[in-house]
C-alpha positions as CSV (number, residue, x, y, z in Angstrom):
1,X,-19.2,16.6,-56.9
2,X,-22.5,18.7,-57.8
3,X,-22.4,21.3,-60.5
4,X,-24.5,23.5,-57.6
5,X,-26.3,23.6,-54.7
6,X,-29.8,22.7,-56.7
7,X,-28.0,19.5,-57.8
8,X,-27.2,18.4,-54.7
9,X,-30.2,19.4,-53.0
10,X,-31.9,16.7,-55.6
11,X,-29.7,14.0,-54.5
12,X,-30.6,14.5,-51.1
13,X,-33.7,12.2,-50.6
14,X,-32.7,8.4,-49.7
15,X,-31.5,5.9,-52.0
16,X,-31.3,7.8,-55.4
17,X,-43.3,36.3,-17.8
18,X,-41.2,36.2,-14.8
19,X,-37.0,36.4,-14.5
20,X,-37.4,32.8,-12.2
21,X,-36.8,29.7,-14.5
22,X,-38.9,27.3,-13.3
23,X,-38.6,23.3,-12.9
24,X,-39.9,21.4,-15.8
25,X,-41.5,19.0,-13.3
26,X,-43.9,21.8,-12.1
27,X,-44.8,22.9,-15.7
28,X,-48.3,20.9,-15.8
29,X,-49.6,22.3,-12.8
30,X,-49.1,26.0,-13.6
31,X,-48.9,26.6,-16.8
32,X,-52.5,25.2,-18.3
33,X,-52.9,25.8,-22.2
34,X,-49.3,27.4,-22.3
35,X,-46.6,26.1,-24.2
36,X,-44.0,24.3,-21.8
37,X,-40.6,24.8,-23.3
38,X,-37.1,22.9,-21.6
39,X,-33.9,24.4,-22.5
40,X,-31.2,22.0,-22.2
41,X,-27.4,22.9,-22.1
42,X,-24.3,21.1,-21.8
43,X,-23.5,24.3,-19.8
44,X,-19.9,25.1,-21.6
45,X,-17.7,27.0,-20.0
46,X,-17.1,28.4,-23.3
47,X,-19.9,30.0,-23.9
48,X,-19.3,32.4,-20.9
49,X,-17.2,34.2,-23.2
50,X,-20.5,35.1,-25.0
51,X,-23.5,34.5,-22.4
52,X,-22.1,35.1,-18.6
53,X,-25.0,32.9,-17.2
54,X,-24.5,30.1,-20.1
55,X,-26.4,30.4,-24.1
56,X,-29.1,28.0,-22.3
57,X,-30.1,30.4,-19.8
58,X,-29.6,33.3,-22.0
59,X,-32.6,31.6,-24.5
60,X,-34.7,30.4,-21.8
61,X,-34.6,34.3,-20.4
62,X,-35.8,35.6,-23.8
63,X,-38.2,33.0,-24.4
64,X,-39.9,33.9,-20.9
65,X,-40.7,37.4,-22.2
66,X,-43.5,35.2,-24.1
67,X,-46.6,35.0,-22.3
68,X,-47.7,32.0,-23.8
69,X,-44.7,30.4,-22.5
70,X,-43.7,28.3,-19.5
71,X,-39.9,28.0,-19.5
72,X,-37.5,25.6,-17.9
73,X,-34.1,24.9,-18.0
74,X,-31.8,21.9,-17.8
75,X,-27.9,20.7,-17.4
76,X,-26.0,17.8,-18.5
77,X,-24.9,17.6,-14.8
78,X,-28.1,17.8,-13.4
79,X,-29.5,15.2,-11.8
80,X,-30.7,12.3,-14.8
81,X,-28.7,14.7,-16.4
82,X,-31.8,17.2,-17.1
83,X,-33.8,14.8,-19.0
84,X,-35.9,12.4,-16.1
85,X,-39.1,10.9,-17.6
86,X,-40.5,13.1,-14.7
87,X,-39.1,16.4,-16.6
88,X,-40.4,15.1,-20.0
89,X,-43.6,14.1,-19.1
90,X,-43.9,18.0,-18.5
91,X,-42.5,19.5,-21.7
92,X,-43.6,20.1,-25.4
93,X,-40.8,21.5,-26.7
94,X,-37.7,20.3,-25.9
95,X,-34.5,23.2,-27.5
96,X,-31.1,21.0,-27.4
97,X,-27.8,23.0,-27.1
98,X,-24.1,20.7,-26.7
99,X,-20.8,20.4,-28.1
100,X,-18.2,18.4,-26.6
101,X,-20.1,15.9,-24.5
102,X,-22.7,14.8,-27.1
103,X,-21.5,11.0,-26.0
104,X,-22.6,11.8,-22.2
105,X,-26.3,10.9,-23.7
106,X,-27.0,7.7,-24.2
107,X,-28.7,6.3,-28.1
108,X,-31.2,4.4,-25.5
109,X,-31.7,8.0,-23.9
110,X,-32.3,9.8,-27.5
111,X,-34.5,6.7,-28.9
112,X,-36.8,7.4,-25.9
113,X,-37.0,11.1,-26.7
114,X,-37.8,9.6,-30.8
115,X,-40.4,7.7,-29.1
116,X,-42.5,10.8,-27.7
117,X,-41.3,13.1,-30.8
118,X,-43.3,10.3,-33.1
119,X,-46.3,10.0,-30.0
120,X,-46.5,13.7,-30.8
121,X,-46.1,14.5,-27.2
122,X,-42.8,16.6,-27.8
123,X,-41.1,18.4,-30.4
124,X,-37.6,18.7,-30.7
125,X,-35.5,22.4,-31.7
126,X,-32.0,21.3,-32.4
127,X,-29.1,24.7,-32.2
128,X,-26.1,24.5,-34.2
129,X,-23.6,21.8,-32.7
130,X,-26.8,19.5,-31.8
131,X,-26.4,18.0,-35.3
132,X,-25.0,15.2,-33.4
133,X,-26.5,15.2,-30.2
134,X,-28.5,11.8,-29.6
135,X,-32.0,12.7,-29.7
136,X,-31.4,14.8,-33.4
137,X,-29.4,11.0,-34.2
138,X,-31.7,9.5,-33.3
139,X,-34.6,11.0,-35.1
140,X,-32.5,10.9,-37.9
141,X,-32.1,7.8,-37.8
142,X,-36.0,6.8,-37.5
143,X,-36.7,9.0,-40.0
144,X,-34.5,6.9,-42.5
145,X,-35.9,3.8,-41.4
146,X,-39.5,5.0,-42.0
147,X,-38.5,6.1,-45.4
148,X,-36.7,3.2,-46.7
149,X,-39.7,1.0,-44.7
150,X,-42.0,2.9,-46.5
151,X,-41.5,1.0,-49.6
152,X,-44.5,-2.0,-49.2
153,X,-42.7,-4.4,-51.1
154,X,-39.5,-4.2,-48.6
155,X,-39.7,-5.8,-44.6
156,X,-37.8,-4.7,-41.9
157,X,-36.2,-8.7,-42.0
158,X,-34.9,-7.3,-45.4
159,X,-33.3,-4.1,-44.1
160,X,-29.7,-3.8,-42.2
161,X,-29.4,-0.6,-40.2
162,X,-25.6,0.5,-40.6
163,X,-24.6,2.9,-38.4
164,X,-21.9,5.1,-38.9
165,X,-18.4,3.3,-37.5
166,X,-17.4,6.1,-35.8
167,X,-20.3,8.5,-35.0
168,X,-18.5,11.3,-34.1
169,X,-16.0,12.3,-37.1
170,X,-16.5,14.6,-39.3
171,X,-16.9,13.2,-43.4
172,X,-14.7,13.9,-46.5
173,X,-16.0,15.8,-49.2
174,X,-15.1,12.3,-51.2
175,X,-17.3,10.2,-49.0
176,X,-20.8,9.1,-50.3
177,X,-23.5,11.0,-48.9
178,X,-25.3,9.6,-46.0
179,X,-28.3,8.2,-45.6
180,X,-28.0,5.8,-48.5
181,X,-29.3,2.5,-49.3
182,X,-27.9,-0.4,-51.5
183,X,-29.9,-3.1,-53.2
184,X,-29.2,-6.7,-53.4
185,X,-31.0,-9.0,-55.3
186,X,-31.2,-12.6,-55.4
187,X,-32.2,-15.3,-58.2
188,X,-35.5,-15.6,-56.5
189,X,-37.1,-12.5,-56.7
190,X,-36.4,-11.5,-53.3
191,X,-34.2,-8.2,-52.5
192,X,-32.4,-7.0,-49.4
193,X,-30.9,-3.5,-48.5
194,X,-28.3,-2.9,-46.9
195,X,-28.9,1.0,-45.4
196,X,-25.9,3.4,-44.0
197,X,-27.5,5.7,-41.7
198,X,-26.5,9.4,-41.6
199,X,-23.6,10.7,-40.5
200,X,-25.2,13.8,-39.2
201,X,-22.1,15.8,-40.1
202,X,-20.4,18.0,-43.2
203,X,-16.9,17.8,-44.5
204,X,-16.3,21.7,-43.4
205,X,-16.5,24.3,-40.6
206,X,-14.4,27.4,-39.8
207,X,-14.8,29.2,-36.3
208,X,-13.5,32.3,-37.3
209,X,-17.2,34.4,-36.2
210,X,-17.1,36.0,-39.7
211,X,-21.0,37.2,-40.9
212,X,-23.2,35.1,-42.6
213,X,-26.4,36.1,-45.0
214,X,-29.3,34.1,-44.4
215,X,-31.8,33.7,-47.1
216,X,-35.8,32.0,-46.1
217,X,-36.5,29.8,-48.3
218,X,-40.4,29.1,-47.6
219,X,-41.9,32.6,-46.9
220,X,-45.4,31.4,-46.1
221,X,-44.1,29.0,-43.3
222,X,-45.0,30.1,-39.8
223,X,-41.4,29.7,-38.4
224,X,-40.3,32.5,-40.0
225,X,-43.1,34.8,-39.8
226,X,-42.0,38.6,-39.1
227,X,-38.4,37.8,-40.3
228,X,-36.9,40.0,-42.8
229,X,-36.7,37.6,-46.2
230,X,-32.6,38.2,-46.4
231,X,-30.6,39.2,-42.6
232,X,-27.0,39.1,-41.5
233,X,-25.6,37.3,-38.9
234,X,-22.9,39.1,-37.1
235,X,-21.0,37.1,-36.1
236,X,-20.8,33.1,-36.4
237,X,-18.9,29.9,-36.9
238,X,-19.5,28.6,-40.9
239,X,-20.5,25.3,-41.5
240,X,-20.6,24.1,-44.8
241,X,-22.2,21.5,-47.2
242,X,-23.3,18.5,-47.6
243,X,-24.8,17.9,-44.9
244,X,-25.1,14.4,-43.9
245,X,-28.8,13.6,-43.4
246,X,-32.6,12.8,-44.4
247,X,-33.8,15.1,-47.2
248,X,-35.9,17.6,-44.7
249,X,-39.8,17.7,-45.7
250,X,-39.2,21.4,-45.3
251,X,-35.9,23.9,-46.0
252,X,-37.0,26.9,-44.5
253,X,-33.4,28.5,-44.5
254,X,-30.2,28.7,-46.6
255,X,-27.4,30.5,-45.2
256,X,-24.3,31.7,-47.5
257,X,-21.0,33.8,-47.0
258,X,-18.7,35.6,-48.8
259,X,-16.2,32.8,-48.9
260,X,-18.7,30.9,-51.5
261,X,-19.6,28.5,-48.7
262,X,-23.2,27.7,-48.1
263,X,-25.6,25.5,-45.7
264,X,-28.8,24.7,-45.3
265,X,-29.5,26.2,-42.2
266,X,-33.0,25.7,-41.1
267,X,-34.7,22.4,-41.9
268,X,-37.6,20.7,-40.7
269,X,-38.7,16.9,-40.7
270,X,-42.0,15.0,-39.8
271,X,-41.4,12.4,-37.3
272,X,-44.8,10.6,-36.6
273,X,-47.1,13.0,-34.8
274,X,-44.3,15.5,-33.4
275,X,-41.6,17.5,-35.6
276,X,-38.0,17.9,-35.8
277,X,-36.6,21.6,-36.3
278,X,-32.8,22.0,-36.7
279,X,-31.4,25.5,-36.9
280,X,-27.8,25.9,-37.5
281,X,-26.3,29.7,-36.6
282,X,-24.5,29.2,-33.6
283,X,-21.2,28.7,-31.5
284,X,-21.4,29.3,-28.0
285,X,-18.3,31.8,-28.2
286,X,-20.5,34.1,-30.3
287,X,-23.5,36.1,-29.2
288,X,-25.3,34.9,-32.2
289,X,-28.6,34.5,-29.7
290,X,-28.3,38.2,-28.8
291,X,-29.2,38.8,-32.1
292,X,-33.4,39.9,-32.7
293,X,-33.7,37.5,-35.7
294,X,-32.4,34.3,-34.4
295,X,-34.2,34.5,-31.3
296,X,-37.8,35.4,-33.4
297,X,-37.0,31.9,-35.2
298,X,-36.6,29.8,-32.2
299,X,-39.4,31.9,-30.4
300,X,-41.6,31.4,-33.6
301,X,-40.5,27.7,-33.8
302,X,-41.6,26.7,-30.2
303,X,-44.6,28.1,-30.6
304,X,-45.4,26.3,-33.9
305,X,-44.3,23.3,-33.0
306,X,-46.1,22.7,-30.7
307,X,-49.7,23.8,-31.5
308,X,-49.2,22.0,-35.1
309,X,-49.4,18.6,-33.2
């Protein structure tokens, strides 16, 4: 479909410490001018073949070796699954690790996270397999309404929001890339738009834990600072493009293996005030967050994210 990765990349844009984790809801009250940082986890059994006390537990562990860090974690099965206004009301940076039970969270659920990523009261960190979890949807999703609203001469009465008919299936390589916008127009001037909204998904992926190169692609960007410009990751499931969503305002990473497959790997998007950050080396059968680099990114991300609000 492209000729390489540069073409498709131009066809992207719309329509063309201590070992004790503490409680989120305690975060305010001890942890003043420190960056309060909730580590959620669908809690996989799966992922004790890689991290014996869960890969959300294992992150919120190294993160706490931060100082400038209060850390939390939560569960899908915890009570308001991990994710009470209570909890959020005490967080800045919310990191989102699922799989299997991504419908578990409701779209109301992730719209109200959108809500206080655009308020600029919390940033979102999405790992690997969160490309479909509901609040990285959903801030997809508001992200290419904003764009396509951004266009003065179009209303929102002009504009149908098509989500995807099934949210959770994986595209063809055949199928039109999502988010994309068609244009009706009508012998009176006016125009309406009829916008599919992404599909947060790419045709390919391979679990097979071969290595992967990763290549940063903005050097100067703050994420990425102290990271070697080129490192291998061990070990890691391959996903590979296009990738169904919102041309990023930044591409921070592009990751490639041997098989000629390629992704881009570490993108970030403006939403309002706050900030999206998705970061795709993962699979919670590989120790890919025992690795220095991966955890520097997230650490370095966090931290970021939140003091550039």
């Amino acid at each position: 479909m492209f000729k390489n990765r540069r073409d498709f990349l131009k066809m992207t844009t719309l329509a063309s410490a201590s070992s004790l984790v503490l409680p989120a809801i305690t975060l305010a009250s001890c942890a003043p001018g420190k960056t309060r940082i909730l580590v959620w986890d669908e809690k996989s059994e799966d992922a004790k073949k890689a991290y014996k006390n869960y890969l959300g537990t294992h992150i919120a562990e190294s993160l706490k070796k931060n100082s400038a860090f209060i850390v939390s974690t939560a569960f899908l099965d915890d009570p308001d699954q991990g994710i009470s206004d209570a909890v959020l009301d005490n967080t800045d940076v919310l990191i989102w690790w699922g799989h299997v039970r991504h419908n578990e969270i409701s779209a109301e659920k992730g719209k109200s996270i959108v809500k206080r990523i655009s308020s600029g009261s919390l940033s979102l960190i999405a790992l690997h397999s969160a490309h479909w979890a509901s609040p990285f949807v959903q801030s997809m999703n508001e992200i290419t309404r904003r764009k396509v609203l951004s266009d003065k001469s179009i209303t929102e009465a002009d504009v149908q929001f098509i989500a995807p008919a099934t949210q959770f299936t994986i595209p063809a390589v055949s199928d039109r890339l999502t988010p994309y916008a068609t244009e009706f127009k009508y012998p009176d001037g006016s125009k309406k738009l009829r916008v599919e909204l992404p599909i947060c998904c790419f045709p390919h992926v391979r679990n097979d834990g071969k290595p992967s190169t990763i290549k940063i692609m903005k050097p100067e960007h703050p994420i990425v600072k102290g990271v070697p410009a080129k490192f291998e990751i061990s070990n890691t499931e391959m996903y590979n493009e296009p990738f169904h969503v919102p041309a990023p305002d930044h591409l921070l990473f592009e990751e490639y293996w041997q098989t000629g497959e390629w992704f881009r790997s570490g993108m970030l998007w403006n939403l309002g005030k706050g900030k999206v950050f998705y970061f795709r080396p993962g699979h919670e059968t590989h120790t890919v967050f025992k690795q220095e680099w991966p955890m520097r990114i997230i650490e370095n991300a966090a931290a970021w994210m939140h003091n550039a609000i």
